[in-house]
C-alpha positions in Angstrom: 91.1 83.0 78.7 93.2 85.7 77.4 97.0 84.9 77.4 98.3 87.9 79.0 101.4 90.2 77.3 104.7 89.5 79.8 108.1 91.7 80.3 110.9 90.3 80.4 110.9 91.9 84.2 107.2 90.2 84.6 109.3 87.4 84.0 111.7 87.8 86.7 109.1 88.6 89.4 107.2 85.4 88.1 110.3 83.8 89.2 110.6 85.7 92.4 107.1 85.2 93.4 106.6 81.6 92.1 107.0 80.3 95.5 103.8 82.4 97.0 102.1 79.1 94.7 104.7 77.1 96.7 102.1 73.3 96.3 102.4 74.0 91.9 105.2 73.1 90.2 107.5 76.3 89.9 108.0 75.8 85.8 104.5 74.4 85.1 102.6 77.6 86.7 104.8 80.0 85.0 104.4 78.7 81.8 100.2 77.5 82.2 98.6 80.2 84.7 101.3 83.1 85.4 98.3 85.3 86.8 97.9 82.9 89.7 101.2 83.7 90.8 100.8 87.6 90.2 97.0 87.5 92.1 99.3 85.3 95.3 102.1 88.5 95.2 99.3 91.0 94.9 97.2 89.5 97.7 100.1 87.9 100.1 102.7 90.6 99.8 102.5 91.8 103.3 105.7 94.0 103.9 107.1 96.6 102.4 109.5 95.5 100.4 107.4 92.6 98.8 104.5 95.0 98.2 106.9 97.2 96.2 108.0 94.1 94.3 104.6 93.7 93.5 104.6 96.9 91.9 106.8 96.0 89.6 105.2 94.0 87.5 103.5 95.4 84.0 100.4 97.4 84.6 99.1 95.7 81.9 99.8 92.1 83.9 98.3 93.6 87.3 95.0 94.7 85.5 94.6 91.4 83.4 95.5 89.6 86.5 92.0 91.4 88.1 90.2 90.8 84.7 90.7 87.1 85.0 91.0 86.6 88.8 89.1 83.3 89.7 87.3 82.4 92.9 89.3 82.6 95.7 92.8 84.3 94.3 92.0 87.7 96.0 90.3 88.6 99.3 88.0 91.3 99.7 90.4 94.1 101.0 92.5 93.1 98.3 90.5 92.9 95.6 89.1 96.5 95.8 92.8 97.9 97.1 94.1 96.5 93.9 91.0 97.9 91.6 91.4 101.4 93.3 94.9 101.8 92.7 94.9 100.6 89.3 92.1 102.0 88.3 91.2 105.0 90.4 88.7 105.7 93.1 86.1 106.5 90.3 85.5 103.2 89.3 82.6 101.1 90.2 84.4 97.5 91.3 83.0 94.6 89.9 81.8 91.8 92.1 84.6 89.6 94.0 84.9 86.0 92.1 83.0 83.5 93.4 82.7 79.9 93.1 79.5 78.3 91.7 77.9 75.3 92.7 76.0 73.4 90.9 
């Protein structure tokens, strides 16, 4: 896993958002797995003001956060709004992450 590049303002929204992971530790998940907390603003920011928080973070960050997404951080609507308007409506969109049993 790729330790993604973060802004000093990805840092503050880390902080804002943190709570969206509200049963993890608040320091721990910032420091260990930061693109949990950006897949929980991306997929739970449901008004407008949180969406355009959301927004706010890196490009970069948002993209890596859909490179590495694991089972269950993004619903379906989600996962392809978040491809589309990253990447385009040319894209083809990969495959929602799924878990694997054994």
């Amino acid at each position: 896993m790729v330790k993604p590049q973060i802004t000093i303002k990805d840092k503050e929204l880390l902080e804002y958002f943190a709570s969206y992971v509200w049963w993890e530790n608040k320091e721990e998940i910032i420091t260990h797995n930061p693109l949990r907390i950006v897949a929980s603003a991306m997929k739970d920011a449901n008004d407008i003001e949180s969406f355009l928080k959301t927004c706010e973070f890196s490009q970069e960050l948002l993209k890596e956060t859909l490179k590495q997404a694991q089972a269950g951080w993004f619903d379906n609507k989600n996962w392809y709004f978040w491809h589309y308007r990253l990447y385009g409506y040319d894209i083809i969109v990969p495959p929602l992450p799924k878990r694997r049993y054994l």
